[in-house]
N, CA and C atoms as an extended XYZ file, in Angstrom:
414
Properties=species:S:1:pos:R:3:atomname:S:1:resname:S:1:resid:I:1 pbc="F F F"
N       126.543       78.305      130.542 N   UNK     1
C       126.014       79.060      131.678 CA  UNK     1
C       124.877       79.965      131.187 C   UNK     1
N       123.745       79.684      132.101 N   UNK     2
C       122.584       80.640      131.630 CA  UNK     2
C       122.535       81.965      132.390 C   UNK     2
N       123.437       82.778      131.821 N   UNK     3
C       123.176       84.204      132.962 CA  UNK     3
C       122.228       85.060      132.970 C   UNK     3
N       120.749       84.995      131.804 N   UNK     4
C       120.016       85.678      131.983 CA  UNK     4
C       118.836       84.508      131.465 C   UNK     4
N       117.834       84.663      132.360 N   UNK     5
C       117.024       84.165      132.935 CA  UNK     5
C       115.846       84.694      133.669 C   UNK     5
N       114.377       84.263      132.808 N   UNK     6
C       112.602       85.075      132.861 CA  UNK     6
C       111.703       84.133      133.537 C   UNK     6
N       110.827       84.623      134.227 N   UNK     7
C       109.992       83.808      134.845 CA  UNK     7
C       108.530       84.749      134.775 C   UNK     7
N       107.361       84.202      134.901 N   UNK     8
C       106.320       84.818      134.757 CA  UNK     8
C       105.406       83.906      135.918 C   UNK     8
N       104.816       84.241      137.034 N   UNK     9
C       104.480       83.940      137.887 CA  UNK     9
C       102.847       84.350      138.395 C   UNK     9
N       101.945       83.782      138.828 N   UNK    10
C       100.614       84.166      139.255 CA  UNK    10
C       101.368       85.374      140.447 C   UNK    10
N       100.321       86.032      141.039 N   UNK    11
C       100.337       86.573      142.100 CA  UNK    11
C        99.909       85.617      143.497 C   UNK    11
N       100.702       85.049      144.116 N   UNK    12
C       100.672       83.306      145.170 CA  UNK    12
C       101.960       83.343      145.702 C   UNK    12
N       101.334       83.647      146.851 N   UNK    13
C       103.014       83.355      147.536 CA  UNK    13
C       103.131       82.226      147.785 C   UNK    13
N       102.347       80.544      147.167 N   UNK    14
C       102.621       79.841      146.870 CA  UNK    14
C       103.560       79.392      145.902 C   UNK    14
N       103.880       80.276      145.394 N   UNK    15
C       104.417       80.362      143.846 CA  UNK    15
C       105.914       80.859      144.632 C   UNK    15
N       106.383       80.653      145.800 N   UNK    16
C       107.825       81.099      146.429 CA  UNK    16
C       108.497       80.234      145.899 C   UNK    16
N       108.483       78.667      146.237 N   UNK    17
C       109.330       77.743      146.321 CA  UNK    17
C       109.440       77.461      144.557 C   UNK    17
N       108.659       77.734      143.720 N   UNK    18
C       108.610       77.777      142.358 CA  UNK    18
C       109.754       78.585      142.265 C   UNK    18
N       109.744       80.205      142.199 N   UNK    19
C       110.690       81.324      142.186 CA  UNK    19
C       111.780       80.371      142.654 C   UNK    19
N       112.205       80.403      143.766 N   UNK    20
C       113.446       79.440      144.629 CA  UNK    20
C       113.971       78.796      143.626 C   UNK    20
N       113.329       77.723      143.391 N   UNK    21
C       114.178       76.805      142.171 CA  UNK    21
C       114.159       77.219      140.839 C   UNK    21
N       113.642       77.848      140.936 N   UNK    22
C       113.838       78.519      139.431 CA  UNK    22
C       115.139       79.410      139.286 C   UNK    22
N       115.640       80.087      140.328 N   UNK    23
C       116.566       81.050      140.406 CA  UNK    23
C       117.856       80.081      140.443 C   UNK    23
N       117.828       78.771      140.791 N   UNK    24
C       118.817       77.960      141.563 CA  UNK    24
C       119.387       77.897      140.279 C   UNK    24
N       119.135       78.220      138.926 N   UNK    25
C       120.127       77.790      137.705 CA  UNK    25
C       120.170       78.909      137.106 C   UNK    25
N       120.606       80.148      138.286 N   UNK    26
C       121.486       81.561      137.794 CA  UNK    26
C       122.546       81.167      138.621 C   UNK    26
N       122.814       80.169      139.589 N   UNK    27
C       124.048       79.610      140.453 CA  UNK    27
C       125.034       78.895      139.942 C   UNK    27
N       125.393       78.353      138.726 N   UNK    28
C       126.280       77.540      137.883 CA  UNK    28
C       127.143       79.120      136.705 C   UNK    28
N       128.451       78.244      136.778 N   UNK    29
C       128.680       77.751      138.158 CA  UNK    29
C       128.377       78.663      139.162 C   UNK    29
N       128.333       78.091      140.821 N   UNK    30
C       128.213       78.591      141.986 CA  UNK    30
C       129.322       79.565      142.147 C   UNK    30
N       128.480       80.444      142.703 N   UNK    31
C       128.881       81.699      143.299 CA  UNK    31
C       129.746       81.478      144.777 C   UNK    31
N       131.237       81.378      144.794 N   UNK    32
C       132.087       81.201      145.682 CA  UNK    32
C       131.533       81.655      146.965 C   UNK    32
N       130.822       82.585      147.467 N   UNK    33
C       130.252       82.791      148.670 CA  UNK    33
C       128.965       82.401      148.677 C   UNK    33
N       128.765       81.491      149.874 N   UNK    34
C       127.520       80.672      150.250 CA  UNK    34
C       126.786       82.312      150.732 C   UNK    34
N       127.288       82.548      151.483 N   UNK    35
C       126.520       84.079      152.025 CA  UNK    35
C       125.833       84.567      151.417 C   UNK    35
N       126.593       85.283      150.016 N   UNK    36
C       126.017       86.138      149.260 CA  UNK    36
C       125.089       85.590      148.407 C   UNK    36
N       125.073       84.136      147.884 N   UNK    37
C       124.471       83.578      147.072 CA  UNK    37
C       122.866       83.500      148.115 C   UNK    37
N       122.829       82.988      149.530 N   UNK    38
C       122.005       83.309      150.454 CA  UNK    38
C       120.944       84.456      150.297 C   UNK    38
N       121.869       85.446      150.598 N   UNK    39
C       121.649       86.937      150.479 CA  UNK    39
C       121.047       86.957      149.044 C   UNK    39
N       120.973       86.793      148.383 N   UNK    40
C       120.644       86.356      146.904 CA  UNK    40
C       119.376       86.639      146.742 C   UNK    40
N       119.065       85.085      147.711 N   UNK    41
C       117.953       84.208      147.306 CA  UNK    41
C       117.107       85.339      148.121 C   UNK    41
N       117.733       85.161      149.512 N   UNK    42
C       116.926       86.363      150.447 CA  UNK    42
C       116.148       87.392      149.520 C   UNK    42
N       116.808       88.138      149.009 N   UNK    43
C       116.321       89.632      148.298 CA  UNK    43
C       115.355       89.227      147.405 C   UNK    43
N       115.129       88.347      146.715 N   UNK    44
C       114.329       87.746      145.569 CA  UNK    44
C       112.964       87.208      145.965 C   UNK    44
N       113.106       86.892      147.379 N   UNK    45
C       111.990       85.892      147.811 CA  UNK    45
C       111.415       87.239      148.435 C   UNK    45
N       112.146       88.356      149.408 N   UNK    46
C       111.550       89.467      150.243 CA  UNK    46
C       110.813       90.593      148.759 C   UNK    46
N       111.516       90.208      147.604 N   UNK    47
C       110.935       90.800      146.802 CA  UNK    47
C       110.153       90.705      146.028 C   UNK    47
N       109.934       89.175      145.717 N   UNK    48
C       108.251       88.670      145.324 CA  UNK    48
C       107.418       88.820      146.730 C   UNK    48
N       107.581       88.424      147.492 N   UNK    49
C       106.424       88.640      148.779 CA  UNK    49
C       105.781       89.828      148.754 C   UNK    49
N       106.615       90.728      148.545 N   UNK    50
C       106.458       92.158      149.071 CA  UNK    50
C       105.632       92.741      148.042 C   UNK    50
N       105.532       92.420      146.198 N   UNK    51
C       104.803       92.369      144.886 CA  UNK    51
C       103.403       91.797      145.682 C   UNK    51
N       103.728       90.745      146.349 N   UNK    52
C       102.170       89.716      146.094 CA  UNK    52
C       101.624       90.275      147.189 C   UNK    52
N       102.271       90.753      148.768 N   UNK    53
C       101.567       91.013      149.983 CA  UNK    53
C       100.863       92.694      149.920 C   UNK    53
N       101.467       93.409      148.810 N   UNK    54
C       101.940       94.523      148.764 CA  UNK    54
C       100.616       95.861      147.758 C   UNK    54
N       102.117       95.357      146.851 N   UNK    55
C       101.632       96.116      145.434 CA  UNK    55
C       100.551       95.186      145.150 C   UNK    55
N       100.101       94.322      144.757 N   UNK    56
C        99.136       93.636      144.228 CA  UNK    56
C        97.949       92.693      144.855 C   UNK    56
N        98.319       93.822      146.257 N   UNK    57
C        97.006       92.859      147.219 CA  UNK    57
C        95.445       92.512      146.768 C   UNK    57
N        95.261       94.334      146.197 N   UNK    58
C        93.855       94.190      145.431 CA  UNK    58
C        93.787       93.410      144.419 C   UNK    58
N        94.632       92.758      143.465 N   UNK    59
C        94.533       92.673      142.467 CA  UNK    59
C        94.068       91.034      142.374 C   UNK    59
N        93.654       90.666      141.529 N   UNK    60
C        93.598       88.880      141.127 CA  UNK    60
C        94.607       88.194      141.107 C   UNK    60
N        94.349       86.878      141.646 N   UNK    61
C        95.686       85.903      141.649 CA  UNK    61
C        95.926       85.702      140.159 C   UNK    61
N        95.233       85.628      139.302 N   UNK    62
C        95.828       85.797      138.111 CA  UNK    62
C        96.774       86.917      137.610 C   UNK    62
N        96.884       87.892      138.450 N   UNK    63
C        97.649       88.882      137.404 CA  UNK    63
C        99.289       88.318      137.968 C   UNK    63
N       100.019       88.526      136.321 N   UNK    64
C       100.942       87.787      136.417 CA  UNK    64
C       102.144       88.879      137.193 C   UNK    64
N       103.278       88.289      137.641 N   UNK    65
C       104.346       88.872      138.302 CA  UNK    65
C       105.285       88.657      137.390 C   UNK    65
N       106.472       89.777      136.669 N   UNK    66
C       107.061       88.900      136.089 CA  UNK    66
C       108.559       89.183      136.661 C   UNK    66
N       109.750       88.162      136.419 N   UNK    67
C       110.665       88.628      137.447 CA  UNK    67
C       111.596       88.362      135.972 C   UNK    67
N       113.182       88.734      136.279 N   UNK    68
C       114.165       88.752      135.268 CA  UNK    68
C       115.179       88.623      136.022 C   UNK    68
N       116.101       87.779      135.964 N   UNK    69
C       117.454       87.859      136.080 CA  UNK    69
C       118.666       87.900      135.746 C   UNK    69
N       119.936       88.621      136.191 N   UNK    70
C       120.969       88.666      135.331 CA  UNK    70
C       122.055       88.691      135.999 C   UNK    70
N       122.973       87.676      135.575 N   UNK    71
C       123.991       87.554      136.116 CA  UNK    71
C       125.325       88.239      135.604 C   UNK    71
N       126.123       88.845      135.907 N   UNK    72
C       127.262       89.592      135.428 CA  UNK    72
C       128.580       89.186      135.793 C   UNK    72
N       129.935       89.688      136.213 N   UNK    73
C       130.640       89.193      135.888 CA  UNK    73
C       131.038       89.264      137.655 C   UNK    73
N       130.274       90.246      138.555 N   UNK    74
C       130.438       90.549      139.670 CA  UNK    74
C       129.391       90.846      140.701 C   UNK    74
N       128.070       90.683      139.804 N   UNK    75
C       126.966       91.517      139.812 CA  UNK    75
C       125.732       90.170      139.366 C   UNK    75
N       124.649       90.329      140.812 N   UNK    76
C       123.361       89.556      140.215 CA  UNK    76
C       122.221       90.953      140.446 C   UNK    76
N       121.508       91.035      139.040 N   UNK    77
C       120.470       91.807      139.115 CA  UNK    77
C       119.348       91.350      139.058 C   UNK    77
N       118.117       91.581      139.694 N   UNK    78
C       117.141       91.445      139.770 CA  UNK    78
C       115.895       92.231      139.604 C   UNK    78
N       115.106       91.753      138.838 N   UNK    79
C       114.041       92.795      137.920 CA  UNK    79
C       112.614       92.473      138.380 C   UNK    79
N       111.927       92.480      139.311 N   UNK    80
C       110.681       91.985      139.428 CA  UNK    80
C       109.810       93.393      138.941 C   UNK    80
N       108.410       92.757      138.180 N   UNK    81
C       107.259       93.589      137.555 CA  UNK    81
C       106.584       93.480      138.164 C   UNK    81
N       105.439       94.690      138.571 N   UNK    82
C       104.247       94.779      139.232 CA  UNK    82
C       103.695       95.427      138.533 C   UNK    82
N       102.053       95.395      138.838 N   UNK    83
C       101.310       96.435      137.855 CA  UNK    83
C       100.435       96.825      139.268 C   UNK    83
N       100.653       96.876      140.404 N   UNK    84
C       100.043       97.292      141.524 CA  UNK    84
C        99.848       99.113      141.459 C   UNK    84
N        99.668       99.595      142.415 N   UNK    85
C        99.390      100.760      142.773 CA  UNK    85
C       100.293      101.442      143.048 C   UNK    85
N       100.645      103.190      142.870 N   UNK    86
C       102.251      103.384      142.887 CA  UNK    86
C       102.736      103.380      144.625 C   UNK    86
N       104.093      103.505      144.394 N   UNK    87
C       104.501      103.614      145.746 CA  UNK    87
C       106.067      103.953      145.566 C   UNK    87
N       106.502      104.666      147.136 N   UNK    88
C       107.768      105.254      147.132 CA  UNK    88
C       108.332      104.345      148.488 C   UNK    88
N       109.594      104.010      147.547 N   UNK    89
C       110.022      102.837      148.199 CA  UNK    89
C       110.957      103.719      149.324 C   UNK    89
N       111.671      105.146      148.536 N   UNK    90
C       112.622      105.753      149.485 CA  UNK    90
C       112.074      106.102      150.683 C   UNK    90
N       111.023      106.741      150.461 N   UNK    91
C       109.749      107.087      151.654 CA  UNK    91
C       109.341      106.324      152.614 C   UNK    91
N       108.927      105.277      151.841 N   UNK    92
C       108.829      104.473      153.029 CA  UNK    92
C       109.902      103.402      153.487 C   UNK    92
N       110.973      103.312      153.170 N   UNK    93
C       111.719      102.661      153.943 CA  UNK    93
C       112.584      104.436      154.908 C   UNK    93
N       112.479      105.059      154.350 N   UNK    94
C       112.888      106.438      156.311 CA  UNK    94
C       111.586      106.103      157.090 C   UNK    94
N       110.133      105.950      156.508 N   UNK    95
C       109.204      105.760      157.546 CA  UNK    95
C       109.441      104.754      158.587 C   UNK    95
N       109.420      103.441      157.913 N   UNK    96
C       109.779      102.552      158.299 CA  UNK    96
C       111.324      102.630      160.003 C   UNK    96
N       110.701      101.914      161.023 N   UNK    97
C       111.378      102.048      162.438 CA  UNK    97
C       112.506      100.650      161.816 C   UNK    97
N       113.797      101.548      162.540 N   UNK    98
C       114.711      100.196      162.195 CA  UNK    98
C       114.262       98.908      162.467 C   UNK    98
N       115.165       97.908      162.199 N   UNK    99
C       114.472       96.523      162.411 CA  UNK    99
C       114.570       96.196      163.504 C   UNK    99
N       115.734       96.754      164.442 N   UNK   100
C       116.003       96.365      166.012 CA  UNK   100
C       114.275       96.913      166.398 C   UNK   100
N       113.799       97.760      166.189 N   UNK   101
C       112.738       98.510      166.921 CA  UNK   101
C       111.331       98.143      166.477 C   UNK   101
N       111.620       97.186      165.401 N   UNK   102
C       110.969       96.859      164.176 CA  UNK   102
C       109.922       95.469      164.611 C   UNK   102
N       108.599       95.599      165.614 N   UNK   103
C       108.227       94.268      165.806 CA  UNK   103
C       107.299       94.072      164.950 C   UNK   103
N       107.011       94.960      164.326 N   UNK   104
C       105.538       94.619      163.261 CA  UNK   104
C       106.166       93.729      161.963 C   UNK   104
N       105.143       92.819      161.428 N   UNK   105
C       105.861       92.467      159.820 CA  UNK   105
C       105.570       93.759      158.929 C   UNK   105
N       105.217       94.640      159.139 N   UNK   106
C       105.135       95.317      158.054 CA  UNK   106
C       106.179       96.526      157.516 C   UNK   106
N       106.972       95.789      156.780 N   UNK   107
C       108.093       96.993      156.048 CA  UNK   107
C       109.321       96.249      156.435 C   UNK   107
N       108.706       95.040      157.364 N   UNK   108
C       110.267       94.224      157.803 CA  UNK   108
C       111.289       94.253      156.422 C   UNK   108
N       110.540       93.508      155.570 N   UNK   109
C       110.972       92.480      154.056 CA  UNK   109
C       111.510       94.013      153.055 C   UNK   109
N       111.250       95.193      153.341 N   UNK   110
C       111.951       96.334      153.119 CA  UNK   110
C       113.444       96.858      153.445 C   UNK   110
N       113.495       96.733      155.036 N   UNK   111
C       114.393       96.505      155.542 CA  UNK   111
C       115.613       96.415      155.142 C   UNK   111
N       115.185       94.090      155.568 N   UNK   112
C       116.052       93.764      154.875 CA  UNK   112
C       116.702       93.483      153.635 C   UNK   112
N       115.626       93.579      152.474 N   UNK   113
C       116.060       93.880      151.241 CA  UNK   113
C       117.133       95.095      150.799 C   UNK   113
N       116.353       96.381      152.059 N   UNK   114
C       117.337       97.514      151.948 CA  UNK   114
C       119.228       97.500      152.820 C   UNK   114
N       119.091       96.691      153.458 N   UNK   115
C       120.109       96.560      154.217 CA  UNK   115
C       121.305       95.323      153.139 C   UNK   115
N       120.718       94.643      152.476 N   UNK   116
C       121.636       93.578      152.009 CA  UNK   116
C       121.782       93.828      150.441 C   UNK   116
N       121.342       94.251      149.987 N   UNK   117
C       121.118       94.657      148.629 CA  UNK   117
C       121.904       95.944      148.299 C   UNK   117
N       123.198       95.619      147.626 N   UNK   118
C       123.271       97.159      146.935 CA  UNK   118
C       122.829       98.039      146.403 C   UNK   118
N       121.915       97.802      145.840 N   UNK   119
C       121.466       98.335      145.014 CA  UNK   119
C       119.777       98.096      144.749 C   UNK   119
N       119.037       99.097      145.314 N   UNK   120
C       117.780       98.997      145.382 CA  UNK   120
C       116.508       99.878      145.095 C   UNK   120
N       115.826      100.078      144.383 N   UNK   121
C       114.689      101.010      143.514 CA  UNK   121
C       113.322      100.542      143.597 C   UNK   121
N       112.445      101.275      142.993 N   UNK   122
C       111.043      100.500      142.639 CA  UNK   122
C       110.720      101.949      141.505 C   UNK   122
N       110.806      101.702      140.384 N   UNK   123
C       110.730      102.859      139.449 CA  UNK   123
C       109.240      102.506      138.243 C   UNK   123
N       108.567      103.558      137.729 N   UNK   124
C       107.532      103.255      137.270 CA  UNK   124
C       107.908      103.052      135.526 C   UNK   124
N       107.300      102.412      134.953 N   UNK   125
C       107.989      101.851      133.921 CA  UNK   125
C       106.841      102.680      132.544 C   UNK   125
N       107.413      102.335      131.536 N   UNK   126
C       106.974      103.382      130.155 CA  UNK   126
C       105.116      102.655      130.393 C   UNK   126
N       104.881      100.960      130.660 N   UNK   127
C       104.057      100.761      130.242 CA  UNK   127
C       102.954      100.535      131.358 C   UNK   127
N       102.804      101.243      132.268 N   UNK   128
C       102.196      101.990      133.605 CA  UNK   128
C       102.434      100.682      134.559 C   UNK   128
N       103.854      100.019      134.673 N   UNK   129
C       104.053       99.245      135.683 CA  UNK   129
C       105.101       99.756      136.461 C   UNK   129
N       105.282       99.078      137.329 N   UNK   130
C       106.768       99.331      138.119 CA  UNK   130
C       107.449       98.366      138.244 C   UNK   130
N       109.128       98.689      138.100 N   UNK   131
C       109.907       97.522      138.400 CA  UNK   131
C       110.629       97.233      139.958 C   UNK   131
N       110.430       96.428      140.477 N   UNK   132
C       111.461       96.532      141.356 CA  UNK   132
C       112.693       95.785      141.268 C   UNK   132
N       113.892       97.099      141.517 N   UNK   133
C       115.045       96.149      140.649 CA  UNK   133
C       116.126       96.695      142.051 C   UNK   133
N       117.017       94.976      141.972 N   UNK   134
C       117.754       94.727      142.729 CA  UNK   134
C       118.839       94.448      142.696 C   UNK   134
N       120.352       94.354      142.987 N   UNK   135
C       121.361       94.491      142.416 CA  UNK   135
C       122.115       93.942      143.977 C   UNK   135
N       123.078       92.828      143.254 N   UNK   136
C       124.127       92.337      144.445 CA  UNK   136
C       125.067       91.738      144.352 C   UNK   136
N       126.454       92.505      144.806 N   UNK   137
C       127.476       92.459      144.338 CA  UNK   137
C       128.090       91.010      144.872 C   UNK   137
N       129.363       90.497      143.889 N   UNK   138
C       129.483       89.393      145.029 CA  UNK   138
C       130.831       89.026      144.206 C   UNK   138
């Protein structure tokens, strides 16, 4: 079983369905709930989008994204890198109008990352990046 697992990615939200299958062999064995394993994928995909639509709009499709994963004994964590511009994730997800009220896309993929995810941050890192790291119990 490979429970920890690196990927290094352009900035392309073409580059989703890449991420997708790439993550599909932190699932062995499979994670007894289809849901959560769902919920999973959900948080990972709302959380590269949100790097590429986001933090790194200005930036070149070359600059790389890099993501990390780790599987635990109860616990999938998720590590995505940005080198975008800073930002406060707590801030703006109170800005952010619930999702019932919520018709714009913008801050949706916040949301629901914040709603399904135990565990959720965007912290600035020693080497002037930020991580956004994600955590889900299961």
């Amino acid at each position: 079983m490979n429970n920890h697992i690196h990927l290094k990615v352009n900035t392309d939200l073409t580059a989703s369905s890449q991420v997708l299958s790439w993550f599909e062999q932190i699932n062995q064995p499979p994670i007894p709930d289809k849901k959560i394993w769902w919920q999973c994928q959900t948080l990972l995909i709302e959380g590269f989008a949100n790097i590429v639509e986001h933090a790194h709009k200005n930036l070149p499709i070359e600059t790389p994204i890099e993501i990390e994963v780790l599987r635990l004994d109860k616990q999938i964590e998720i590590r995505i890198w940005s080198q975008g511009e800073p930002f406060n994730l707590e801030q703006q997800l109170q800005e952010i109008s619930e999702l019932e009220e919520n018709d714009q896309e913008r801050g949706r993929g916040l949301k629901i990352m914040s709603a399904i995810a135990d565990d959720l941050s965007y912290e600035p890192t020693a080497d002037n990046h930020y991580c956004l790291f994600i955590s889900k119990y299961y």
